[in-house]
C-alpha positions in Angstrom: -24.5 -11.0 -27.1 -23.8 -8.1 -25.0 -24.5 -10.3 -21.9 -22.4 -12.8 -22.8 -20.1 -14.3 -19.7 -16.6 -14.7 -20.7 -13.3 -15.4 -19.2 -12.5 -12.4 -19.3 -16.1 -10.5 -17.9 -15.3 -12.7 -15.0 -11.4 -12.5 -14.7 -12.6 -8.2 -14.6 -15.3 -9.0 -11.8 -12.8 -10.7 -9.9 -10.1 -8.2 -9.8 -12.8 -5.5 -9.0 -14.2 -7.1 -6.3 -10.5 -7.5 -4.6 -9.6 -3.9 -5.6 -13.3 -2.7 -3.8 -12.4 -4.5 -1.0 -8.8 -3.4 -0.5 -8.7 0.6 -0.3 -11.4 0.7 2.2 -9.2 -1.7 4.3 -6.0 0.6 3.8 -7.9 3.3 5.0 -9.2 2.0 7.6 -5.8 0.9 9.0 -4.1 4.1 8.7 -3.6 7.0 11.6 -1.1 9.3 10.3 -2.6 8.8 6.8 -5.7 9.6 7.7 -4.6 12.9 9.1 -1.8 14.6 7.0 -2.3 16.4 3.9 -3.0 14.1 0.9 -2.4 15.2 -2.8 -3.9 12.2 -4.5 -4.3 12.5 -8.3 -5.0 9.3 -11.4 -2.3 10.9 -13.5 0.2 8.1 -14.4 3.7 8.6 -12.8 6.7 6.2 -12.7 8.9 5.9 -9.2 10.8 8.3 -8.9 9.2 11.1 -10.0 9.1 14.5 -8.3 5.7 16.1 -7.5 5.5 19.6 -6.4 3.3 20.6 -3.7 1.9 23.8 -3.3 2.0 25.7 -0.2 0.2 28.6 0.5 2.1 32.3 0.6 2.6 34.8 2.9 1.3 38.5 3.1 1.2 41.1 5.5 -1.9 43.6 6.0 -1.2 47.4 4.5 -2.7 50.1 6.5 -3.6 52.7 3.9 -3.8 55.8 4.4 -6.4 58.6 3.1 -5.6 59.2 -0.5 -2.4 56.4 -0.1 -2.4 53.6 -2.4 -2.4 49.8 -2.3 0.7 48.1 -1.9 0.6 45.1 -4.6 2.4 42.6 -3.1 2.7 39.8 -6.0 2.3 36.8 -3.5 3.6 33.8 -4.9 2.4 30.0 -3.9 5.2 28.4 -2.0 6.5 25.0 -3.2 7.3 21.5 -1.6 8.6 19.1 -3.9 7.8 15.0 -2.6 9.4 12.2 -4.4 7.9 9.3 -5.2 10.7 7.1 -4.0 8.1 4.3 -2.2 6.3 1.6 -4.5 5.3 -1.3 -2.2 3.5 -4.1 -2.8 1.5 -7.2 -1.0 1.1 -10.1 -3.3 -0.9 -13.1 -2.6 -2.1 -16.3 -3.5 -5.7 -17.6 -3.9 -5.5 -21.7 -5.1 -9.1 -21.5 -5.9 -10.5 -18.1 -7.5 -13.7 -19.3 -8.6 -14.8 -19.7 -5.0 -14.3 -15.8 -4.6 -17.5 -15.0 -6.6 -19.4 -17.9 -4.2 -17.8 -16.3 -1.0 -16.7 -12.8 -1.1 -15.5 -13.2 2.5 -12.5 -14.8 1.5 -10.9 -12.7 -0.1 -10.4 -10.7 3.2 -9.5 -13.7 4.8 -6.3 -13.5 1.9 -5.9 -9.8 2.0 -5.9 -8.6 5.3 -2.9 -9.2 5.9 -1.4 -7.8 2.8 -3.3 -4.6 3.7 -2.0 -4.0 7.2 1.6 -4.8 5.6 0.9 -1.4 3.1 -1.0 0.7 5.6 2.0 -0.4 8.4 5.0 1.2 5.7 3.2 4.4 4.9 2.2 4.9 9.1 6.2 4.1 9.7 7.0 6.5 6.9 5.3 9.3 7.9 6.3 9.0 11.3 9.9 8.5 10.6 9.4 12.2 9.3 9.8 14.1 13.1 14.0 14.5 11.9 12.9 17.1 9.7 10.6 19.1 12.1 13.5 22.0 12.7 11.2 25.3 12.8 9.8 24.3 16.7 12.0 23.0 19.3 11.3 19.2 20.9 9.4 19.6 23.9 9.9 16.6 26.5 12.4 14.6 27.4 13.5 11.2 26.5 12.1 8.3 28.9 10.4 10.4 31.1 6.5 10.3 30.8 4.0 12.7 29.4 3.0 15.7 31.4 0.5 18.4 31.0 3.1 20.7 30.7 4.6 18.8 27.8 1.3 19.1 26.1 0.8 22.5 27.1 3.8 23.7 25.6 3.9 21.7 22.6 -0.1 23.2 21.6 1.8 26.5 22.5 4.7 26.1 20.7 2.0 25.8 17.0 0.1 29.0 18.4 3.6 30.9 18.5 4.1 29.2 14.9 1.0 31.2 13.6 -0.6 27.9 13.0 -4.3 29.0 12.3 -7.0 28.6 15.5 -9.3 26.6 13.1 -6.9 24.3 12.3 -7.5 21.0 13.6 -4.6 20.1 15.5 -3.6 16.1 16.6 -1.3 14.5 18.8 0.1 11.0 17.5 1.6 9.0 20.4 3.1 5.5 21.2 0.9 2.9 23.1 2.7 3.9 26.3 2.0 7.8 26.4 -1.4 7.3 25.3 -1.5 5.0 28.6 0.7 7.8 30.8 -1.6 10.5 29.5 -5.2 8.4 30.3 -3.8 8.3 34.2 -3.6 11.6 34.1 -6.2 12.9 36.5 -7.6 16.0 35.1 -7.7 14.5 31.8 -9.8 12.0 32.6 -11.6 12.4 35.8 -15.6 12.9 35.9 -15.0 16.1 38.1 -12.3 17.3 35.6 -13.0 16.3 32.4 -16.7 16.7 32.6 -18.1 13.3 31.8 -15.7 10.4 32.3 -15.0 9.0 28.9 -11.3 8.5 29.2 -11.9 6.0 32.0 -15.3 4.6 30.7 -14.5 4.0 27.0 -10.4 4.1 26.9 -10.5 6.9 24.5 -9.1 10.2 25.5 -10.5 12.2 22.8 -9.3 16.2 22.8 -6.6 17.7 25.2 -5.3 21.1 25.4 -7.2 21.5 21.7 -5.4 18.6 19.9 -7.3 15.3 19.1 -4.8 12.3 20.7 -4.7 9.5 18.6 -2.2 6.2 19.0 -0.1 5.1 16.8 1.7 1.4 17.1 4.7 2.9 15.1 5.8 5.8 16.5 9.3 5.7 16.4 11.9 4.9 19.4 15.2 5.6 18.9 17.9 5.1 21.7 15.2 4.6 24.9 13.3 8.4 23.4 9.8 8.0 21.7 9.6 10.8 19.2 5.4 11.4 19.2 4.2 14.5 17.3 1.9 17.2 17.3 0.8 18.9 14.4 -2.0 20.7 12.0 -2.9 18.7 9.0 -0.9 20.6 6.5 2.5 19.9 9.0 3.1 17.1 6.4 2.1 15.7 2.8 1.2 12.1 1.5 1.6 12.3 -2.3 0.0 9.4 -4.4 -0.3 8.6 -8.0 -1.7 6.1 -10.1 1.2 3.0 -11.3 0.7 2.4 -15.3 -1.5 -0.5 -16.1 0.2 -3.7 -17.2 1.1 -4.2 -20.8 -1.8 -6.4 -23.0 -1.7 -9.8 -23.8 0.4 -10.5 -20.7 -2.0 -12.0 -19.0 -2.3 -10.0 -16.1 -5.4 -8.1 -15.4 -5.3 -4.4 -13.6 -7.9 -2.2 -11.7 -7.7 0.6 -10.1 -9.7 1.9 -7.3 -9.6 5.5 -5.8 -11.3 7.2 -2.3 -10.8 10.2 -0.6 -7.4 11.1 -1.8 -6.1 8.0 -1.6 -5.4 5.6 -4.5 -4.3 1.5 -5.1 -3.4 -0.7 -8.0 -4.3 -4.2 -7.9 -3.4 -7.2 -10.5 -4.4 -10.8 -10.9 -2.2 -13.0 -12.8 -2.6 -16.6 -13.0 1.0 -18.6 -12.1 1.5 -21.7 -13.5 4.0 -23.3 -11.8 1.6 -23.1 -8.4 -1.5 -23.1 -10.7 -3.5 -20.6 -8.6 -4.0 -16.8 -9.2 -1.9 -13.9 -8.0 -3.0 -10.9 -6.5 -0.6 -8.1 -6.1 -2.1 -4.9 -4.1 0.4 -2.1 -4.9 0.8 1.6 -4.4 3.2 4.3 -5.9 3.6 7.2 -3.0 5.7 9.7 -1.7 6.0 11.7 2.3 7.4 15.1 3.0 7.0 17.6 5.4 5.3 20.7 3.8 5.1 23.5 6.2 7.4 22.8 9.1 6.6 25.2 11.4 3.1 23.2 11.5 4.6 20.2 13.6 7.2 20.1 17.0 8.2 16.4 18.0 7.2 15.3 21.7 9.0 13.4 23.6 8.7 11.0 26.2 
């Protein structure tokens, strides 16, 4: 019958109820992922693997002249090539599956923690990125706190860069300049700031045209916090799909996609525990792609 419950109907239904319930957890644990650039695509690809980016190219306006001519410029699309050198995983093991189907709630109960483990390496890899930001000079200085003129100069610094007015611009920072920056007075005063959020609410919302977000791993590296500015196309997060395992293994695969971002997970059963293992896994790849996008900020 085509209705039929099977092991293996149910074995399916399992896995897709963990993999529904993982990616919207990633996502909702990432910052810097949520913000950058993603080139997400369900074409198989193995580690290692090079993906090239494009990047958009540059031209320059002709003023033509009565009777001149157009000047053809043959524009080619710039190219950013990200390697997938990052597969991580979160495996985990549930001693009772059966009870999954009866109360869906456990299963975040198992993988919570396995999805703040994945969304924690791709936040720490993307922010261990600023090294690379050479086109803008660092504005700040090392353990001293944020100032208005640190921000001022760092939303300068991406209008000297030509980085487009409509391009929505964001400020990642450590717990503690998030904190220096909501003392700040005219950030955050009724009389200043025009309602009063910062100190109602906690969140600071826009200043000096970027949206400030936090970030619990922004990087510190001898007593300097490197926090960073940038428009979204400053950096790329490259994903691809991992191959599905091979049959009659007796592992189980699904795969479940959203907004550019992608996830793997399998369900094995292990006999030596006798429970089934869940592995959540993810084949990606960070890069900066245009670098005059970003400038680091320090504090």
């Amino acid at each position: 019958m085509a209705n039929e419950i099977t092991s293996a109907n149910v074995a399916q239904a399992i896995v897709k109820l963990v993999a529904a319930r993982a990616l919207p957890a990633l996502v909702g644990n990432l910052v810097m992922g949520s913000l950058v650039n993603r080139d997400y695509e369900s074409t198989l690809a193995q580690a290692g693997d090079t993906i090239n980016v494009p990047i958009p190219p540059v031209m320059t306006a002709n003023n033509i002249a009565e009777g001149g001519t157009v000047q053809n410029q043959n524009p080619s699309l710039g190219n950013a090539q990200i390697v997938l050198n990052s597969h991580v995983e979160a495996t985990f093991t549930i001693p009772d599956v059966v009870k999954v189907l009866a109360a869906p709630d456990l299963v975040e109960v198992y993988m919570r923690p396995a999805i703040n483990a994945i969304a924690e390496k791709i936040e720490t890899d993307l922010l261990s990125l600023y090294p690379l930001l050479t086109a803008n000079a660092p504005v700040g200085s090392g353990g001293t706190a944020l100032t208005e003129a640190t921000i001022d100069a760092a939303e300068t610094a991406l209008f000297v860069a030509k980085v487009p007015q409509s391009a929505q611009k964001y400020l990642v920072v450590s717990p503690t300049a998030y904190s220096q920056l909501r003392q700040l007075p005219r950030f955050t005063e009724q009389q200043t700031a025009g309602s009063g959020e910062p100190i109602l609410t906690g969140t600071l919302g826009r200043i000096k045209d970027f949206t400030v977000v936090r970030s619990q791993y922004v990087p510190t590296v001898s007593g300097t916090t490197y926090n960073v500015a940038f428009a979204r196309d400053a950096f790329g997060l490259v994903i691809r799909r991992l191959p599905q395992p091979l049959p009659g293994t007796g592992a189980v695969a699904e795969y479940v996609e959203q907004g550019n971002f992608g996830l793997r997970v399998i369900m094995s059963y292990q006999p030596n525990t006798l429970s089934q293992q869940f592995t959540v896994d993810v084949l990606y790849g960070v890069g900066v792609l245009r670098n005059n996008f970003a400038v680091a900020v320090r504090n």
